[in-house]
N, C-alpha and C positions, 0 to 999 in steps of 0.2 A: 359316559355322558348321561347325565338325567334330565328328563322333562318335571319341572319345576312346576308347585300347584298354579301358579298364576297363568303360567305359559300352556297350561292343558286347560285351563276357563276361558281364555282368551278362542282357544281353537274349539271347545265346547260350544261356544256363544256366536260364535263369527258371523255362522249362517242365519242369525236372527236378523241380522242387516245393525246399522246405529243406532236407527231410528225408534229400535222395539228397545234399546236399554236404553233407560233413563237414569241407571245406577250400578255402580260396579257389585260386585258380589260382596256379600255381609261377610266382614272378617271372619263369624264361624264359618261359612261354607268355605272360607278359604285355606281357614287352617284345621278341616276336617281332612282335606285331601292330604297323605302325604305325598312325596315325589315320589313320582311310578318310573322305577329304573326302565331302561331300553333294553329287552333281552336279559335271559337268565330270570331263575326263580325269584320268588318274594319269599321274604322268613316272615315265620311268624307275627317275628315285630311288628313288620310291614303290616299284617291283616288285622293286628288288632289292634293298630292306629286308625286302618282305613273304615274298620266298624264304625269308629269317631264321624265316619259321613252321612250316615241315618241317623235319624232322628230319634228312635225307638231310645226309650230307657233303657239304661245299663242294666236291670234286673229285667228284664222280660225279653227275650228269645225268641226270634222269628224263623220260622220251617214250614210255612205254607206259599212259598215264593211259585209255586204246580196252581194257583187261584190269583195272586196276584202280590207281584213284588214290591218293597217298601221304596219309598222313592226317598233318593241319594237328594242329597245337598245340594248340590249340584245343579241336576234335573228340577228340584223342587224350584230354584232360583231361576232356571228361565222360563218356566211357565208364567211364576210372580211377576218379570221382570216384564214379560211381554202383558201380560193382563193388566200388569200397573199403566205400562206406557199408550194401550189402547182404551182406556179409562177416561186418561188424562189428555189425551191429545189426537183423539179419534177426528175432529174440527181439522185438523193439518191434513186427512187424507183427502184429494182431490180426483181419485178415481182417474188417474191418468196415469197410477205408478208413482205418489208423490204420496210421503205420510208413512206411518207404520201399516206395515199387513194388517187388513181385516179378518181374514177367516184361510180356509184351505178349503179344499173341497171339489173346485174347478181346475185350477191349472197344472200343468205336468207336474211340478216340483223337481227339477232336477237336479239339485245340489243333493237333497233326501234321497231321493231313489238310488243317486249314486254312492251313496253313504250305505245305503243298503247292500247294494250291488255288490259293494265292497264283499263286504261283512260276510255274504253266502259265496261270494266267485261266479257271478252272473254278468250282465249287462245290465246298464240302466236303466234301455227300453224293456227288460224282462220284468221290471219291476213296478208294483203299482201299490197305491195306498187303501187302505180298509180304514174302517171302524175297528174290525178285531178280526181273528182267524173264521168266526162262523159268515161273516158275511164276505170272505176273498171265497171260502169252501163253497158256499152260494152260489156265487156269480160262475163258479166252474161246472158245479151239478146244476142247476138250471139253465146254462148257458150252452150246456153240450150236446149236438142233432145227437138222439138216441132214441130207437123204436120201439113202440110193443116187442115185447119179448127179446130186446136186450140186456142182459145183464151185468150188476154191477158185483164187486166180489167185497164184501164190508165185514170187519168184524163187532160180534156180538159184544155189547157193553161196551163199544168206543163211545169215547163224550161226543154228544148229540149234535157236536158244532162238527165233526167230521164224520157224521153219520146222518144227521136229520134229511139234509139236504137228499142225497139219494133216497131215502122211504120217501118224500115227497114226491121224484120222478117215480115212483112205483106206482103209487095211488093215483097221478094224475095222466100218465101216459104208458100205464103199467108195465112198465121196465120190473124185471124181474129182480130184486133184490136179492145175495145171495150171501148169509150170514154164515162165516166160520169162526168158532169157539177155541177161547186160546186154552190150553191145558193146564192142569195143576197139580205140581209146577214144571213149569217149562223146562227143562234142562239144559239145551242149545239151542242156537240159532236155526237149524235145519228143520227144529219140528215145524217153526213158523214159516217155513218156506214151502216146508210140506203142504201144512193148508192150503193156501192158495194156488199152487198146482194141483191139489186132489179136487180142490171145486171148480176149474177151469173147462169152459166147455168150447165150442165153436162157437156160440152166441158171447161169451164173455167179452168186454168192451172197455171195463175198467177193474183199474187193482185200487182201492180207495187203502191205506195204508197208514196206522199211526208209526209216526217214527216212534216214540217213547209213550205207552200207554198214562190215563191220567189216572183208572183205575185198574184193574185186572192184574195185579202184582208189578205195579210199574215197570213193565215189560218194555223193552229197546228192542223192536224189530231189525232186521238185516237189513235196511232200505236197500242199499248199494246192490246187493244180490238180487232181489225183488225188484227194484227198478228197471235194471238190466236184463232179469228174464222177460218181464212184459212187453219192451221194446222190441226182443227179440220174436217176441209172438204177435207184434201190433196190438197191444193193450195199452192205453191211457192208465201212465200211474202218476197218482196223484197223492204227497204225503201232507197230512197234517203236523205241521212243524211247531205246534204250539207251547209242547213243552219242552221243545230242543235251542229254538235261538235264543240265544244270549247262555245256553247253559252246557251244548257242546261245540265245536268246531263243526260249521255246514260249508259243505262245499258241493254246491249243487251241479255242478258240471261232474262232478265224478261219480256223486250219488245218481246220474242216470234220471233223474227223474227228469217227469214229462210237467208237472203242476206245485208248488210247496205254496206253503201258508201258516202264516204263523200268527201269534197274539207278542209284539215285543212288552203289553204293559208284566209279562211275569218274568222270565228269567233275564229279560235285558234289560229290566229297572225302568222302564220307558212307564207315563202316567197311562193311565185309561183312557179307553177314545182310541186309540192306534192300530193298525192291524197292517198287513201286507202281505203281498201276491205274488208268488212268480210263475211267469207262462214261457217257456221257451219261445222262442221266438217263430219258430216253424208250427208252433200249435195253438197261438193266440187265433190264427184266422178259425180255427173249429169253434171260437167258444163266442155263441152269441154276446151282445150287449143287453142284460136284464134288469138295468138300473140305469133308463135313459133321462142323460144331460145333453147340453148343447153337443158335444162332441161324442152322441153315441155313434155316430157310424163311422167316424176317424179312424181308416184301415192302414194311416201311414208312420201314424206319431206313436208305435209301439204301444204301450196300454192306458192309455191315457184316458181314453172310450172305458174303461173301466174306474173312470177315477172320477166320475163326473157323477158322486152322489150326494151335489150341495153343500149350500153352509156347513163349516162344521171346524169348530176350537182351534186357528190358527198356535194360539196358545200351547196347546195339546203338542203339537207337532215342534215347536220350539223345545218341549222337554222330550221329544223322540230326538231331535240334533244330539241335543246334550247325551241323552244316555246311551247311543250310538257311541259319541266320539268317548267319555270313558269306558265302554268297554272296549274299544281299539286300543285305547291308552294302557290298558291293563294285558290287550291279551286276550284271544279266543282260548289259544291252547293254554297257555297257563289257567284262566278261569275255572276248565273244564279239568286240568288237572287239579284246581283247589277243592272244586266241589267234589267228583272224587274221593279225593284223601279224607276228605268230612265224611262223608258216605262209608266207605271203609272203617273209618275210627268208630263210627257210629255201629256199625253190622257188628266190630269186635267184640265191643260192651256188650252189645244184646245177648251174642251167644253162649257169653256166662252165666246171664239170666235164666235160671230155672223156672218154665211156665213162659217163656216169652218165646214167640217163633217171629221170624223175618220170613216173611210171604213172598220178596222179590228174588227173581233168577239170581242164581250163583257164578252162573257161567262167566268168566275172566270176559268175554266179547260184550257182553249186556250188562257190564256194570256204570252204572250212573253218578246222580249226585242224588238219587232220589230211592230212597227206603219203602213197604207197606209192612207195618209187623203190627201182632196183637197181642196179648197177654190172656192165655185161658182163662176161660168164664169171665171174659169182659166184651161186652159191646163194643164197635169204635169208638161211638158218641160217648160212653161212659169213662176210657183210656184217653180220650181227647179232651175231656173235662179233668179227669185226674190230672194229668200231667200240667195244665193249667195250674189246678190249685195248688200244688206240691210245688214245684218249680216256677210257675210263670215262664214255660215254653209252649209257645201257639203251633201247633200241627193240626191236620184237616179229619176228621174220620175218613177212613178210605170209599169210596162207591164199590156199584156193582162188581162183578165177578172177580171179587178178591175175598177171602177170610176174613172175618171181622176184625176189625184192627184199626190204623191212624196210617196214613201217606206224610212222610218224614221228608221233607226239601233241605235240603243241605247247600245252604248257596252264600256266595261271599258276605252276605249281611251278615252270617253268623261267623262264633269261632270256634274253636276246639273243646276250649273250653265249658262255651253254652253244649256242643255234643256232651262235653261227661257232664255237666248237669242234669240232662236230658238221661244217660244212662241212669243215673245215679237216683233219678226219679222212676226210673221202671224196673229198679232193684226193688226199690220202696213198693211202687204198687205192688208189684205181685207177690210179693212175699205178704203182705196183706190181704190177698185174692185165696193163696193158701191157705 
């Protein structure tokens, strides 16, 4: 049995209510999807049909999905679809629940959350809505009782949205911040578990924790190991999931954690504007209200008290429904197996390259959908510009504590293909470097 493109836009759109489509989907978005079998792999054919759902030219190659992923067809349709029909017929809404949705920002949302829910293995009330991962990481480190001279356990060179947050408790209520340096390169998963039991004191309070580093050699922590030791010591772990949902299987009941948080506009295709929170349900009461709305002190309706940060793109969230429901349509664990095998194909080409090194962990446990490699005596900025001009494929330079080089996303916009273009382009460069 197959789910059929119409029959997967129909369950993509549902949640926007009638009122917000005023138009069925434009024949391209319809005949971008093809049928996403139930169970069992996708061939090829499949993926580079389903390419046909971005909008990107066929000659230009996207691998920066670790900043922000290209939006599907799909998702791009009910954003429009919803913006069109609050445009046109905003006079229909009577503020009694009659009219299309105006905005999000106030109420639970519980078709969403539990669409979420889904997606990580949570509950609904565990789930609440962001802007993006730096402001759910926010409301957790500013929201959590913590004293002079507590400490938080954070690694050095995490992106600033799962780090800032804590150096602010430092400076303002001088919580003692307490940075461990991830190695290079990492070999296994144990060194990283190392660390934060060797910086672990009697004052420790929290594990702040990337799952998948954005730079540092796109490093994939142990969460599940890490989560599980903290609870067992009473430390708050808390992981920054920004560059794992939508791009591996999360299942936060097993992962132990106590907080996650993510950004779904990158690896779950979802627009900008979106973000979300999960509190277990026994640790939401530790975490103050620091973005008071009508319902900041709401200690019964699960997180809702954190959902109350105003006006904000109804719109926005009609294209989080949509890109939720196609990545269920397709698949956590198939996803994370396609990006994978991109990632893979991708490490094989390089290592024939003479003068090109791949910066990220090799270890069978830490491998992702996501590359750092450089090519001797080149800058990233200057490899991330090559590869541009030579191929027209978009990758990021890499940040902090990584080797000069480019962070390579490997995510189902792309195909195999655009991968050996991409090699084929860093044979070129470096043999010009020599």
């Amino acid at each position: 049995m197959q789910t059929t493109r119409r029959s997967f836009v129909a369950r993509a759109l549902a949640a926007l209510g009638a009122s917000a489509l005023p138009r069925p989907l434009t024949a391209a978005a319809l005949e971008s999807l093809p049928p996403i079998p139930q169970g069992g792999p996708l061939d090829e054919d499949f993926w580079r049909t389903f390419r046909r759902s971005f909008l990107l030219p066929p000659d230009e190659a996207f691998f920066n999905t670790g900043s922000l992923g290209p939006t599907p067809r799909p998702v791009l349709e009910a954003v429009t679809a919803h913006l069109t029909t609050l445009a046109t017929s905003i006079t229909h809404v009577n503020y009694q629940g009659e009219g299309p949705r105006i905005w999000g920002g106030y109420g639970p949302e519980p078709d969403l959350c539990g669409k979420l829910a889904a997606l990580v293995n949570a509950n609904a009330s565990e789930i609440g809505l962001t802007s993006n991962a730096t402001m759910a990481m926010n409301f957790v480190a500013n929201g959590l009782d913590l004293a002079a001279g507590d400490e938080v356990i954070v690694v050095q060179y995490a992106h600033p949205g799962g780090r800032c947050g804590w150096e602010l408790r430092g400076k303002r209520d001088q919580v003692r911040v307490v940075y461990v340096t991830v190695p290079y390169p990492v070999r296994d998963p144990s060194q990283l578990i190392a660390l934060y039991e060797g910086a672990t004191t009697a004052r420790t309070r929290v594990w702040a924790i990337p799952h998948l580093t954005s730079g540092i050699g796109a490093t994939l922590f142990p969460v599940r190991e890490l989560c599980r030791l903290a609870r067992d010591r009473g430390i708050l772990s808390v992981v920054d999931g920004a560059q794992t949902l939508g791009h591996l299987v999360i299942d936060v009941r097993d992962m132990a954690c106590d907080a996650y948080f993510a950004s779904p506009h990158k690896w779950l295709l979802a627009p900008a504007g979106c973000g979300m929170l999960y509190l277990r349900n026994d640790v939401q009461p530790r975490i103050w209200t620091t973005l008071a709305g009508a319902q900041w002190d709401n200690q019964t309706d699960g997180m809702l008290r954190l959902m109350q940060w105003g006006a904000t793109s109804y719109s926005i969230l009609a294209g989080l429904h949509a890109a939720i429901d196609l990545h269920t349509s397709l698949g956590s664990r198939r996803v994370q197996d396609r990006v994978i095998a991109l990632n893979q194909r991708l490490r094989e080409g390089l290592d024939g390259i003479r003068g090109v090194t791949v910066h990220s962990p090799r270890h069978p446990d830490m491998m992702t959908g996501t590359s750092i490699w450089g090519v001797e005596g080149m800058t990233g900025v200057d490899l991330q510009e090559a590869l541009w001009r030579e191929a027209r494929v978009r990758v990021r330079a890499a940040g902090d504590g990584t080797p000069p080089g480019v962070r390579q996303c490997c995510h189902i916009c792309a195909t195999m293909e655009e991968v050996d273009r991409s090699v084929a382009a860093a044979r070129v460069i470096a043999g010009r470097v020599r």
